[in-house]
Backbone as CSV, one residue per row, in Angstrom:
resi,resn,N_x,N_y,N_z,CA_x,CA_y,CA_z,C_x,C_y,C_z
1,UNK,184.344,-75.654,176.153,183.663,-76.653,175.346,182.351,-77.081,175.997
2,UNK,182.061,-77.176,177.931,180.868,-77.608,177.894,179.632,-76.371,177.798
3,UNK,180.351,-75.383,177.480,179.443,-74.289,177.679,178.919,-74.264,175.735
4,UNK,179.472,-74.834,174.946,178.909,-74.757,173.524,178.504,-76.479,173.356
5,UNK,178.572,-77.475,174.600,177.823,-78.660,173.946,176.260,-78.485,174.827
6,UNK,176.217,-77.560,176.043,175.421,-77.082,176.245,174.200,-76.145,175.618
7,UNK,175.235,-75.167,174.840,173.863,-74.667,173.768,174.052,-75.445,172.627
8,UNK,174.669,-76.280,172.239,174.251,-77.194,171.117,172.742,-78.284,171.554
9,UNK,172.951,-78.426,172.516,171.630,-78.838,173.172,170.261,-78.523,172.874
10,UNK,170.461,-76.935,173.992,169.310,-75.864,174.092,168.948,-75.465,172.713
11,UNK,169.767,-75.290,171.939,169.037,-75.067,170.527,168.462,-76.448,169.952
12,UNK,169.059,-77.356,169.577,168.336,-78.442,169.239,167.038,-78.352,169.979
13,UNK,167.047,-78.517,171.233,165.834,-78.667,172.093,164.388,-77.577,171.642
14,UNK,164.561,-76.515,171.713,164.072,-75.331,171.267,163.309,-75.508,169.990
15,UNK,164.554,-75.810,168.516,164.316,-76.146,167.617,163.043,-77.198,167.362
16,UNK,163.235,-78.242,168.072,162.170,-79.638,167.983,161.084,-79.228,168.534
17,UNK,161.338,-78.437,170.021,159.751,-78.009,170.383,158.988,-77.585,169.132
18,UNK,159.609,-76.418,168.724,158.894,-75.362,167.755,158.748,-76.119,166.711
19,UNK,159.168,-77.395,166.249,158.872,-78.007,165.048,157.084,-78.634,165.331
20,UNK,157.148,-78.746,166.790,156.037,-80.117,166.934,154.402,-78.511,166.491
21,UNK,154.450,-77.506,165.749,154.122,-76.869,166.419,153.008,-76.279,164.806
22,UNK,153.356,-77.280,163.977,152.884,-77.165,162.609,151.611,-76.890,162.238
23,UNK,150.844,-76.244,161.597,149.326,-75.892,161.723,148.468,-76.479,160.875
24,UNK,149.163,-77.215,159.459,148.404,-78.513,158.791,148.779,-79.158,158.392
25,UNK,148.368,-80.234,158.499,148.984,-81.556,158.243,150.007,-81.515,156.839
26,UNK,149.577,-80.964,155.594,150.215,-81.147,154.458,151.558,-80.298,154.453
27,UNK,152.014,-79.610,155.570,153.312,-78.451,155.721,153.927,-79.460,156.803
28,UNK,155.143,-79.823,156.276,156.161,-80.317,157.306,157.523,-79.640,157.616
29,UNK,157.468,-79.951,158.731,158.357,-79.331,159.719,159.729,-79.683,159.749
30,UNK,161.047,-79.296,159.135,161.853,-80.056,158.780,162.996,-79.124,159.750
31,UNK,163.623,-80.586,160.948,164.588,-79.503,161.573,165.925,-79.862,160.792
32,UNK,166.792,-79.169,160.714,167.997,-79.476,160.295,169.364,-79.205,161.165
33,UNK,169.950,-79.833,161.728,170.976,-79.698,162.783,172.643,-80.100,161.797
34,UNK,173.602,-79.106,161.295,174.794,-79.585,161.291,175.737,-79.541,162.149
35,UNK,176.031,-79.897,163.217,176.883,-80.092,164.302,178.242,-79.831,163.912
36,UNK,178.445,-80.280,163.162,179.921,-80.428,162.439,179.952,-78.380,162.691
37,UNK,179.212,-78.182,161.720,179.546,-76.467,161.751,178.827,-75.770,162.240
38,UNK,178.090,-76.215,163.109,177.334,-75.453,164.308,176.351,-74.771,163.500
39,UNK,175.386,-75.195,162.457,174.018,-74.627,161.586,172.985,-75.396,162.180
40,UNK,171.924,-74.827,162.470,170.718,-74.929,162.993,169.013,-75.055,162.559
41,UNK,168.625,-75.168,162.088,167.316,-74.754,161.423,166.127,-75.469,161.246
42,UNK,165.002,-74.394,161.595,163.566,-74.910,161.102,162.982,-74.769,159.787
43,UNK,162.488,-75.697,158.843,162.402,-75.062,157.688,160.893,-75.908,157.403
44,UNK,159.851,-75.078,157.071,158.507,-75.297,156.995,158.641,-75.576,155.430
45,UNK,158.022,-76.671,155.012,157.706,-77.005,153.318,156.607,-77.927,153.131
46,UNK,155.587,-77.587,152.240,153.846,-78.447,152.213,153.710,-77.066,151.616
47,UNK,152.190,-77.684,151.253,151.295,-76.397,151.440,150.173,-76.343,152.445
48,UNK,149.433,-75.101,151.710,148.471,-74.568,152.860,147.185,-74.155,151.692
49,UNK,146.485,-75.043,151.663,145.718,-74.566,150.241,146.082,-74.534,148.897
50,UNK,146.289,-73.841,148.138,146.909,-74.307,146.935,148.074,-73.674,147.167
51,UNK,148.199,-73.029,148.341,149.863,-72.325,148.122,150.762,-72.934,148.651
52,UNK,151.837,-72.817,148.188,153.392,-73.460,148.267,153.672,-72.848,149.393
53,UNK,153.905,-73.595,150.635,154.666,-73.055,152.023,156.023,-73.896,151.870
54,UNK,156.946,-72.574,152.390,158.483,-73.152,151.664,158.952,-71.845,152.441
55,UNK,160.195,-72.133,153.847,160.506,-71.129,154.835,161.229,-71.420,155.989
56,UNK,162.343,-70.850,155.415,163.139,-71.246,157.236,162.342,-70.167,157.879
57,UNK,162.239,-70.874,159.034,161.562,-70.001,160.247,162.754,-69.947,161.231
58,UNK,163.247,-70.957,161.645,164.228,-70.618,162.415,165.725,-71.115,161.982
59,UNK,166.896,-70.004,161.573,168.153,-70.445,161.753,168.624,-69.423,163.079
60,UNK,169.435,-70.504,163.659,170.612,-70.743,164.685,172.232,-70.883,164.047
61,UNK,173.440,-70.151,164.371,174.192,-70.761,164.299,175.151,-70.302,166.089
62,UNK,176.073,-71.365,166.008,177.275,-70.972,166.774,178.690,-70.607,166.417
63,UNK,179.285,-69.491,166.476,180.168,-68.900,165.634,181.089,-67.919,167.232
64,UNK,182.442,-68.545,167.313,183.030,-68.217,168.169,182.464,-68.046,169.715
65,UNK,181.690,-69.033,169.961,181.398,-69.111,171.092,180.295,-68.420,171.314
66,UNK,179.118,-68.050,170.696,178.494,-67.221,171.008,177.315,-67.881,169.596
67,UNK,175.880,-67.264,170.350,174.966,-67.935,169.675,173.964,-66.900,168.650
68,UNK,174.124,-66.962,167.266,173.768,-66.108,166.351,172.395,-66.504,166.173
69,UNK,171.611,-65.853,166.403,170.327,-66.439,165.784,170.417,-65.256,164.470
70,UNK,170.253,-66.276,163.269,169.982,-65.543,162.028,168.567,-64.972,161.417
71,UNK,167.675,-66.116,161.640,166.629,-65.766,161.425,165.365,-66.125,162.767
72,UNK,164.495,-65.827,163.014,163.561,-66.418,163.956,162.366,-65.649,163.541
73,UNK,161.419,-66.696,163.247,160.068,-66.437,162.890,159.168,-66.891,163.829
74,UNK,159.349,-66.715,165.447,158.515,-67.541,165.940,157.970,-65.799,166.520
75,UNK,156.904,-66.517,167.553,155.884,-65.218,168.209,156.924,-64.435,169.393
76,UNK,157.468,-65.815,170.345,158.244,-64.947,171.339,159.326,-65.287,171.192
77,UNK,160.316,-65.689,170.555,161.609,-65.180,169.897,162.544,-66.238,170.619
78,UNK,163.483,-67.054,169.993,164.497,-68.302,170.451,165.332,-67.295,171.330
79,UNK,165.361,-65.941,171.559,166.475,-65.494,172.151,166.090,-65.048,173.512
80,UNK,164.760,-64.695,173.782,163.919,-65.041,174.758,164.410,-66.569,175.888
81,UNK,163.688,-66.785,174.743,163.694,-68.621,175.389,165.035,-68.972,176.208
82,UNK,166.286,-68.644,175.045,167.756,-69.386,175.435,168.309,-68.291,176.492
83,UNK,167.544,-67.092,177.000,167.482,-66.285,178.375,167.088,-66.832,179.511
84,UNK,165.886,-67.333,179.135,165.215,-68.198,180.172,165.477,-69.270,180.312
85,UNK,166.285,-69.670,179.583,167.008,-71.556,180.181,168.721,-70.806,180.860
86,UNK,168.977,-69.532,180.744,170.162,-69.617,181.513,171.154,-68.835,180.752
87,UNK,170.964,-68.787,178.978,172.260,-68.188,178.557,171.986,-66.562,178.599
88,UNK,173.214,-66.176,178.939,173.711,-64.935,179.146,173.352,-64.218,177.716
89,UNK,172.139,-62.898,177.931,172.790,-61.880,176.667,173.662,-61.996,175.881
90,UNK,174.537,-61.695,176.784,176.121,-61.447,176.305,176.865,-62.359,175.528
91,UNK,175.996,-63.585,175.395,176.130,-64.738,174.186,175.329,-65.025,173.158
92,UNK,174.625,-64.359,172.966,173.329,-64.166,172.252,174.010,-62.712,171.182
93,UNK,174.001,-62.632,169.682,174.133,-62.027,169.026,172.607,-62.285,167.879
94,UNK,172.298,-60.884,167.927,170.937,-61.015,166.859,171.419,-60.910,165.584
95,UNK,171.970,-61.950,164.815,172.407,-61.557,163.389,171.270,-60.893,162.349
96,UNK,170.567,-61.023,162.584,169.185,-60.713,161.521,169.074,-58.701,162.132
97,UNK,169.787,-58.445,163.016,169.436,-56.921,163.046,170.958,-56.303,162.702
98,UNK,170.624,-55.196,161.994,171.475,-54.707,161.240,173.021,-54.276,162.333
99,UNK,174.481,-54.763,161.713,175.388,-54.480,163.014,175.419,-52.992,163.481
100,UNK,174.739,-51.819,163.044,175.043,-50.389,163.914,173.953,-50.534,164.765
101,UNK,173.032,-51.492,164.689,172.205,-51.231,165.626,172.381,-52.449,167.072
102,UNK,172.939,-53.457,166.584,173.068,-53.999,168.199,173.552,-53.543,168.902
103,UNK,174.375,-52.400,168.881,175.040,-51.665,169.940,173.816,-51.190,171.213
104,UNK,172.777,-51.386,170.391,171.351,-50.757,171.794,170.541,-51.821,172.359
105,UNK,170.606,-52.837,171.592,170.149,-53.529,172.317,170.861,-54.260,173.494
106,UNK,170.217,-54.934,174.196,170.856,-55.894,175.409,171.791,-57.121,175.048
107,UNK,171.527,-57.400,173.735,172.809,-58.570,173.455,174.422,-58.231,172.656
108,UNK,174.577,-59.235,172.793,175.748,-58.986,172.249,176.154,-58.188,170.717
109,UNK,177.191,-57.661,170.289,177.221,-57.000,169.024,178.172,-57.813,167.931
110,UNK,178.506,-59.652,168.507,178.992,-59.673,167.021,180.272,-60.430,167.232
């Protein structure tokens, strides 16, 4: 348990950085944290000129102990990051890449 109130943390944390991180004023940065079921997310909505900006950029979930990033739209990647604060690969599952292929990468498969 302190090893998942720990990345319940690091993702929140992560999450809020990357929120502060918005490029115009009229697009807001909306994080969304359900704790209850371990869902995560950045979701960009405004516009940008006359166009409608409307976009999770980042979902997170936690699902058997292990940390799914579903989606990540950032430059150097939440799975990066939650390497460099300490969590293991091997808890890190890339849900957004197809399952025959995590078998090659360095994280986990699932």
């Amino acid at each position: 348990m302190a090893n998942l109130d720990h990345y319940r943390q690091l993702i929140k944390t992560l999450i809020t950085q990357h929120s502060k991180t918005v490029w115009d004023k009229r697009t807001q940065a909306q994080t969304i944290f359900d704790i209850e079921r371990d869902h995560y997310q950045l979701v960009y909505v405004g516009w940008h000129g006359s166009d409608r900006v409307y976009g999770v950029v980042l979902h997170v979930d936690i699902q058997d102990g292990k940390i799914w990033v579903q989606q990540d739209g950032t430059e150097i990647g939440i799975a990066q990051k939650l390497i460099d604060l300490g969590v293991p690969s091997s808890d890190i599952v890339i849900g957004c890449d197809p399952p025959r292929m995590r078998q090659y990468t360095e994280f986990a498969t699932g």
